[in-house]
ZAZABA-938819 format. One record per residue (C-alpha): residue number from 0; residue in one letter; x, y, z. Coordinates in pm, 1 decimal. Example, Ala and Ser with C-alpha at 12.3 -4.5 7.8 and 13.67 -1.06 7.14 Angstrom:
2
+-----+------+----------+----------+----------+
:  nr : rest :        X :        Y :        Z :
+-----+------+----------+----------+----------+
:   0 :    A :   1230.0 :   -450.0 :    780.0 :
:   1 :    S :   1367.0 :   -106.0 :    714.0 :
+-----+------+----------+----------+----------+
//
This chain:
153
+-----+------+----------+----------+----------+
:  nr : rest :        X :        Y :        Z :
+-----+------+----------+----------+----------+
:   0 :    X :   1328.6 :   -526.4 :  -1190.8 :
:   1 :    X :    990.9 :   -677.2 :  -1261.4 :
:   2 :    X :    721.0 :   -564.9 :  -1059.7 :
:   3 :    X :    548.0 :   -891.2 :   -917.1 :
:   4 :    X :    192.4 :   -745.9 :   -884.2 :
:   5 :    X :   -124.5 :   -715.8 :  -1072.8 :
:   6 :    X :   -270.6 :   -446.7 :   -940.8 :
:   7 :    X :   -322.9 :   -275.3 :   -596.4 :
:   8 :    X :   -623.1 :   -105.1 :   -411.2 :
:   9 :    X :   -483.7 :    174.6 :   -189.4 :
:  10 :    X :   -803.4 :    249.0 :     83.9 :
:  11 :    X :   -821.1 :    486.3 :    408.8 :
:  12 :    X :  -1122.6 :    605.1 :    542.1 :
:  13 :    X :  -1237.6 :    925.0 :    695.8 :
:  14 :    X :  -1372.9 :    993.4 :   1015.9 :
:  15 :    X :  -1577.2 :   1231.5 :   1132.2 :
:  16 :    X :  -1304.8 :   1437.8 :   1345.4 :
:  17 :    X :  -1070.7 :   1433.6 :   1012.9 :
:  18 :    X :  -1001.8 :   1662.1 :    749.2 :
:  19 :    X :  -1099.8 :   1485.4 :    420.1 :
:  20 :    X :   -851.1 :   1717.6 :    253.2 :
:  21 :    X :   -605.9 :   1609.3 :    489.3 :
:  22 :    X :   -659.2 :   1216.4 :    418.6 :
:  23 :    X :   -665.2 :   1238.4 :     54.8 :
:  24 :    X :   -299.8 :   1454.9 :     79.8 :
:  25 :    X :   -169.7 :   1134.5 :    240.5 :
:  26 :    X :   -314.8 :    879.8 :     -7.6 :
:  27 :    X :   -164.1 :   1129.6 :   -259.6 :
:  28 :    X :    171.6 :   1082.5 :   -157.5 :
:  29 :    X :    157.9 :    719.2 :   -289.1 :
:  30 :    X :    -95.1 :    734.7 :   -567.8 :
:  31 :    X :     19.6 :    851.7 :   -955.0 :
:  32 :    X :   -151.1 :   1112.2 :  -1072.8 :
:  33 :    X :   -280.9 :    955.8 :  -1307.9 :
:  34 :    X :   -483.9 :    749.7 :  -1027.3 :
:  35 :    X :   -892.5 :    887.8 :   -960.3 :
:  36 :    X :  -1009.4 :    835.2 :   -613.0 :
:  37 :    X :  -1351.2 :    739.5 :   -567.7 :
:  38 :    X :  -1545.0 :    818.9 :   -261.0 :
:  39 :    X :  -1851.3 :    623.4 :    -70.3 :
:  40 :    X :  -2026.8 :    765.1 :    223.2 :
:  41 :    X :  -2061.7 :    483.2 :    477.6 :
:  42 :    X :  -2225.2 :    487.1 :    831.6 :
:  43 :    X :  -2004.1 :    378.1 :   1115.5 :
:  44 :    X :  -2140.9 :    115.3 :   1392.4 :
:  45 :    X :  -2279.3 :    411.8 :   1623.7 :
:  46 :    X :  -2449.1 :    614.6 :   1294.7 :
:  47 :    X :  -2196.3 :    815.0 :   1312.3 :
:  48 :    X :  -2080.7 :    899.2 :    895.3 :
:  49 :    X :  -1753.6 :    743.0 :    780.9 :
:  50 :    X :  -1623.5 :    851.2 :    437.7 :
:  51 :    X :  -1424.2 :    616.2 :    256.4 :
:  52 :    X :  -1183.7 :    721.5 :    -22.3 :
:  53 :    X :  -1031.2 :    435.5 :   -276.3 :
:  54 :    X :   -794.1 :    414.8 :   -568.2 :
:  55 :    X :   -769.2 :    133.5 :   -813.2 :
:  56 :    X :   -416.0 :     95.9 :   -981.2 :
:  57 :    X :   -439.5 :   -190.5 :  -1272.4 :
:  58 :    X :   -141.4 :    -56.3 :  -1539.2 :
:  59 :    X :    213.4 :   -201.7 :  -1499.8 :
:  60 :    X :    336.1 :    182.2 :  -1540.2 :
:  61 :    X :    136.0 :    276.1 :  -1296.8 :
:  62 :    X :    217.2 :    -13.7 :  -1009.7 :
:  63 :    X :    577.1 :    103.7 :  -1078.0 :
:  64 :    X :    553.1 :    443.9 :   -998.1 :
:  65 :    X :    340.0 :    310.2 :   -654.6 :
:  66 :    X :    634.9 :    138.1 :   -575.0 :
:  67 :    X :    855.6 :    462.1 :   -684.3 :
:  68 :    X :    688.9 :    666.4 :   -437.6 :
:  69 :    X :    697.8 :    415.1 :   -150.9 :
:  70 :    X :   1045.8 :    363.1 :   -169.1 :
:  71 :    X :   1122.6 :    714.6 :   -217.6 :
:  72 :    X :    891.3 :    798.4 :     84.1 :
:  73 :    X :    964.7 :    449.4 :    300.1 :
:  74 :    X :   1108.1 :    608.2 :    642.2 :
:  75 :    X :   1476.1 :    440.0 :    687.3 :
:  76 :    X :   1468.2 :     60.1 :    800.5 :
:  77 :    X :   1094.7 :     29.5 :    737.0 :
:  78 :    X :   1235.9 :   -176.3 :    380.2 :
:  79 :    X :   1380.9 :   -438.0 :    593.5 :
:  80 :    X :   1105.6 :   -478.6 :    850.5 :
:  81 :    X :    875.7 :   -540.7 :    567.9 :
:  82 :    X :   1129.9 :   -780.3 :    376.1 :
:  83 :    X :   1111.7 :  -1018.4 :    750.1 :
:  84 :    X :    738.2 :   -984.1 :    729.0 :
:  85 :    X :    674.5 :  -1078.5 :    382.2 :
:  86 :    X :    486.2 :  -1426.1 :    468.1 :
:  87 :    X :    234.7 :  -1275.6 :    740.5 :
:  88 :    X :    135.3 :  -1038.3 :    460.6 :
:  89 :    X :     37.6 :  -1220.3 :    179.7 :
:  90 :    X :   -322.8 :  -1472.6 :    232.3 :
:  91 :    X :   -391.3 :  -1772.2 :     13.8 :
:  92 :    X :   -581.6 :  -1561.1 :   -258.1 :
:  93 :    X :   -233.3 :  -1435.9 :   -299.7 :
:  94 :    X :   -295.3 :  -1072.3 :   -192.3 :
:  95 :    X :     17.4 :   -893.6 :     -7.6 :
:  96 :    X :   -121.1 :   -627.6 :    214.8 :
:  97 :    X :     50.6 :   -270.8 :    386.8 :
:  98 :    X :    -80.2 :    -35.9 :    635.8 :
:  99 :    X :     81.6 :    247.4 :    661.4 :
: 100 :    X :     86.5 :    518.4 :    918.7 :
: 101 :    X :   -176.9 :    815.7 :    831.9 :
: 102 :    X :   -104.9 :   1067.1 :    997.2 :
: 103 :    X :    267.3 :   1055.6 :    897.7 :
: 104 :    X :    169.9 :    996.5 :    494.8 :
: 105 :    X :     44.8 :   1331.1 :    575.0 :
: 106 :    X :    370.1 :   1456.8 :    675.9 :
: 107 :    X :    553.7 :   1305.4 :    369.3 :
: 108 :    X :    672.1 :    969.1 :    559.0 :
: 109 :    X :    570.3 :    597.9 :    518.5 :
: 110 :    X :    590.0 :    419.2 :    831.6 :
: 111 :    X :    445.0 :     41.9 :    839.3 :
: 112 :    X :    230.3 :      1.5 :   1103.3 :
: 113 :    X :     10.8 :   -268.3 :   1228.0 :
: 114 :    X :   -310.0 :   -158.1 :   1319.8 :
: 115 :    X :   -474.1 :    172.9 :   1398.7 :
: 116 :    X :   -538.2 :    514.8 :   1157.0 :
: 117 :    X :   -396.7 :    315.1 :    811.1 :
: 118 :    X :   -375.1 :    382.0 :    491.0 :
: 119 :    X :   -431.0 :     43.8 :    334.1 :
: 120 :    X :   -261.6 :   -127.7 :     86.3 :
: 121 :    X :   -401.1 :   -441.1 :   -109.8 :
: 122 :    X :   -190.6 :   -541.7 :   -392.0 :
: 123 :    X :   -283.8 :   -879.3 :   -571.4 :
: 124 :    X :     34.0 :  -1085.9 :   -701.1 :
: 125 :    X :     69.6 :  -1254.4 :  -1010.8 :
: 126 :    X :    120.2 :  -1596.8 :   -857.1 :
: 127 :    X :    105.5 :  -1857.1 :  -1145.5 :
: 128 :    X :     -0.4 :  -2148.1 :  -1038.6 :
: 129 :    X :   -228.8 :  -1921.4 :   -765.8 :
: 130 :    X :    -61.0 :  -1995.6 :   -434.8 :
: 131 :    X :     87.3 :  -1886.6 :   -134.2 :
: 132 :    X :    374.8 :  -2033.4 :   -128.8 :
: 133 :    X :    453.1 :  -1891.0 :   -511.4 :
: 134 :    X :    311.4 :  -1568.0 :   -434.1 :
: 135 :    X :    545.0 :  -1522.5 :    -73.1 :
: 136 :    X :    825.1 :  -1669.4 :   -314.2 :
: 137 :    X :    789.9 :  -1386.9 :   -604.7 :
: 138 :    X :    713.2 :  -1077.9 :   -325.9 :
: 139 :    X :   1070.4 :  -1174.7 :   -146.6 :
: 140 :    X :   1223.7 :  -1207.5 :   -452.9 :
: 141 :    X :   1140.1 :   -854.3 :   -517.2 :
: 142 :    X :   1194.8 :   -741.9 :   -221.2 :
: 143 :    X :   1534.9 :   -875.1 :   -250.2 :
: 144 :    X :   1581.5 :   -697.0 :   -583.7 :
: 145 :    X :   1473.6 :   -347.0 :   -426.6 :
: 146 :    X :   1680.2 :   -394.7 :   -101.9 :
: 147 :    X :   2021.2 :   -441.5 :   -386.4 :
: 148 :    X :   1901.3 :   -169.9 :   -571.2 :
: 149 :    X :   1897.7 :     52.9 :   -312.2 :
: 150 :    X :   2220.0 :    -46.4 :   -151.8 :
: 151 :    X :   2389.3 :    -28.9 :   -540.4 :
: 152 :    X :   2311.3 :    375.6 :   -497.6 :
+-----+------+----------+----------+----------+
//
């Protein structure tokens, strides 16, 4: 199946109660090896020091074995929930965005979640012409394709 994405961004930030160790474990869980995480010290509203960590995935290889890992660590159901919610996902620069649970990335599972301690997930489709419509069109359609994969197995 064709992967219909361009690349992704996968972002969580830090706070200053959390292990940094800890955070990057769960980003690890989705990101290839391969994949360098940069970080950037910010300052949150109060002063208080906010450390965000970032990984940019660009290679076709590499947006495949994302999407490898997701599935493989997608917590049962969670496939379907995010097949109904393709069209509030993806915005009219044709970007589909996850969150997904932190502190459960850090115990090996991927649970969607809405808002809240995230790991975020930006990935920008290859919508030709550049709409919303095409892009919600090509992200169900795969979708689709991973939902009979899966149930083929």
């Amino acid at each position: 199946m064709e992967i219909p994405f361009r690349s992704a961004i996968v972002t969580a930030f830090v706070y200053a109660t959390e292990d940094e160790r800890r955070v990057l474990d769960a980003l690890r869980i989705l990101l290839p090896d391969e994949v360098k995480v940069r970080r950037s010290k910010l300052v949150g509203h109060y002063g208080n020091p906010i450390l965000s960590l970032e990984a940019l995935v660009r290679h076709k290889k590499l947006l495949r074995e994302l999407w490898e890992r997701i599935l493989v660590k997608l917590r049962s159901g969670e496939l379907e929930k995010l097949a109904r919610t393709v069209p509030g996902r993806v915005d009219e620069t044709c970007h589909f965005y996850l969150r997904f649970g932190k502190q459960l990335a850090h115990a090996g599972e991927l649970v969607l979640t809405g808002s809240g301690d995230a790991i975020h997930l930006r990935l920008k489709v290859a919508a030709y012409p550049a709409k919303r419509e095409v892009a919600i069109g090509l992200v169900e359609k795969f979708m689709q394709a991973l939902a009979s994969d899966i149930n083929s197995l």
